[in-house]
N, C-alpha and C positions, 0 to 999 in steps of 0.2 A: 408090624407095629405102626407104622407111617398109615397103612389104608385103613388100620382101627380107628383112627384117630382125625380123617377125613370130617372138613369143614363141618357136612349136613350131621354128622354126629354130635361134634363138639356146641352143635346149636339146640340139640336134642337136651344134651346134659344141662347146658343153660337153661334153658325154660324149665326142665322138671326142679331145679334147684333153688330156680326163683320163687317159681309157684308156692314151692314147699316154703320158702322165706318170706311170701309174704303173708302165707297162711300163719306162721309163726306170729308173725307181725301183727295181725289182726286179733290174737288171740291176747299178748300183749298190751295193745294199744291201740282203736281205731286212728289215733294221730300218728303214728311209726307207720301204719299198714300207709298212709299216705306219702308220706316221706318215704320209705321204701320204693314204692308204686314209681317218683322221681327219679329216684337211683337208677331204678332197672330201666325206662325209659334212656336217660342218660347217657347208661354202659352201652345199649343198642345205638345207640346217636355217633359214639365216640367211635363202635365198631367199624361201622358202615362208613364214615363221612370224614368224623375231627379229627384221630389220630393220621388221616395224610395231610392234613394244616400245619403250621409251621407253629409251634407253641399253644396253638390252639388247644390243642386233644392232649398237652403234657400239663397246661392250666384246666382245665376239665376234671382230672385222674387224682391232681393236688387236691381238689375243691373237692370232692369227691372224698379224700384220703381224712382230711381235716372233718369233714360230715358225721365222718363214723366214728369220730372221738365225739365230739360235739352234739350229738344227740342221747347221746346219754342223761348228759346235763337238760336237754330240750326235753324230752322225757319225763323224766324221773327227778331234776333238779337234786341230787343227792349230795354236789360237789361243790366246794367253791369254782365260782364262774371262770374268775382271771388263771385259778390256774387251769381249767380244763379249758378256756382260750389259748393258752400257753402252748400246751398238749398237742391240741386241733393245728393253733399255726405250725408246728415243728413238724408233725406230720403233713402238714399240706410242703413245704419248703424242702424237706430229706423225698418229699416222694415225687415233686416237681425236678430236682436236681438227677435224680434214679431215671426220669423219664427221660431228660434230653441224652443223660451217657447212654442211652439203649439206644437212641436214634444215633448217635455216635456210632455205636457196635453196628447197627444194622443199617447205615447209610449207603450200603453199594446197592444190595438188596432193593431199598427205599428208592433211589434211584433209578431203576432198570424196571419197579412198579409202576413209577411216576410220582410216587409219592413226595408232596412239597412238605417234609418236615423241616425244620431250622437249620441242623446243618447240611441238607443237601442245597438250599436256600443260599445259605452265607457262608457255608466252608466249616471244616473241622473248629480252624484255630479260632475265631470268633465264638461260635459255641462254647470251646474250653473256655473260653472268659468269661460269659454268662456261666459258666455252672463255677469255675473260681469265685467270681466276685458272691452271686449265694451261698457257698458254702461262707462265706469268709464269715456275709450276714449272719449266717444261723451263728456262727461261731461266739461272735460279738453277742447278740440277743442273746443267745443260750448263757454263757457265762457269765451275762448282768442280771439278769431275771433269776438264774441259779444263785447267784451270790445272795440276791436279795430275801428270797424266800428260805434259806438255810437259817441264814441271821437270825430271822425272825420264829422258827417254826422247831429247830434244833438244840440241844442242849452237847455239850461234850460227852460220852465219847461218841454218841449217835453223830452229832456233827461231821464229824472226822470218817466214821464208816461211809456218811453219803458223799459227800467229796471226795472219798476216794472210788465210789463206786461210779460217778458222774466222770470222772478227770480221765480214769484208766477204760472205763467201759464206750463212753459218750466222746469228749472233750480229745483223747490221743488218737481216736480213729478217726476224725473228722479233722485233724491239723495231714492222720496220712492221706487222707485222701484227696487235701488241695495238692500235697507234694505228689501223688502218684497224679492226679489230675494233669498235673503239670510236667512231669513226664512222659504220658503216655501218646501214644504213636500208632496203634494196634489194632485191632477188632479184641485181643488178646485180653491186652493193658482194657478195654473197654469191657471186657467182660470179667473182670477183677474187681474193675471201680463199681458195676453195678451190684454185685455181691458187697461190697463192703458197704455199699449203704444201703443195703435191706439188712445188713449187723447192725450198723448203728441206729435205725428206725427199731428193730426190734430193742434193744438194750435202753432206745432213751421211751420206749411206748415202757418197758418193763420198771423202769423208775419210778412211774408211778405207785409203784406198791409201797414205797415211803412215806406217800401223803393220806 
């Protein structure tokens, strides 16, 4: 399984899957087949070079993460803007936070490569703080920008369903995971927190089916 799955392979499956996506893309859209064209440049860049940068290549992945909500709207303009802004930032901020706990989990690793990610840079505990203090942000953001677009866009008892589908799905996994954040100690604990927020990226991308 390990030699199936040897580098010059997994470069093989990249390029046939790009080709085929931007072949998509052009059929779509000559303006996507372009934006696309960026992307897979991008992914090759972060490959090779950004992800051993220290926040570099976990700002890259965000920017990156927020694009592919965010083009839709560039595209096809189907949606209100501010909320597919909304959308875009949450997803860049939940997938910025994802990238530094994996440098976290794979910091010894990182270090015996050479790799200058942030926390072989400045230490575990430091890091934890950066991804606390963001988590806290999305927390804040999410719950005022939430509140405010319910108000306006919701009637009783549909109200009530999406608050409770935001509070319990979105809003209780993101207060666990400043607490496990803040607990954790582990490659363990770090490979927990990065599972829980690829739950909460999927459940707050799947809210959008409300609007």
């Amino acid at each position: 399984y390990i030699r199936f799955w040897k580098p010059s392979f997994v470069w093989v499956v990249f390029v046939l899957f790009n080709s085929l996506a931007l072949g998509l893309s052009f059929l779509v859209s000559p303006q996507l087949l372009y934006m696309h064209s960026g992307v897979v440049l991008l992914l090759i860049l972060y490959s090779v070079l950004l992800k051993r940068l220290p926040l570099i290549g976990n700002f890259v992945i965000s920017v990156l993460a927020a694009f592919s909500v965010y083009v839709v709207f560039l595209v096809f303009e189907i949606q209100d803007r501010k909320l597919v802004i909304f959308y875009a930032g949450f997803a860049a901020l939940i997938t910025y936070i994802r990238e530094i706990v994996k440098d976290m989990e794979d910091v010894k690793g990182d270090k015996k490569s050479g790799y200058a990610t942030f926390p072989v840079m400045a230490g575990i505990d430091q890091t934890r703080t950066i991804v606390l203090i963001t988590t806290a942000f999305v927390l804040v953001c999410y719950g005022n920008l939430l509140y405010q677009w319910i108000g306006s866009q919701f009637k009783m008892p549909m109200q009530l369903v999406v608050w409770t589908y935001h509070s319990v799905c979105v809003i209780i996994p993101l207060i666990a995971f400043m607490y496990l954040s803040y607990q954790s100690n582990s490659k363990e604990d770090y490979a927990r927190l990065s599972k829980l927020a690829k739950y909460v990226m999927a459940t707050g991308m799947l809210s959008m089916m409300f609007y």
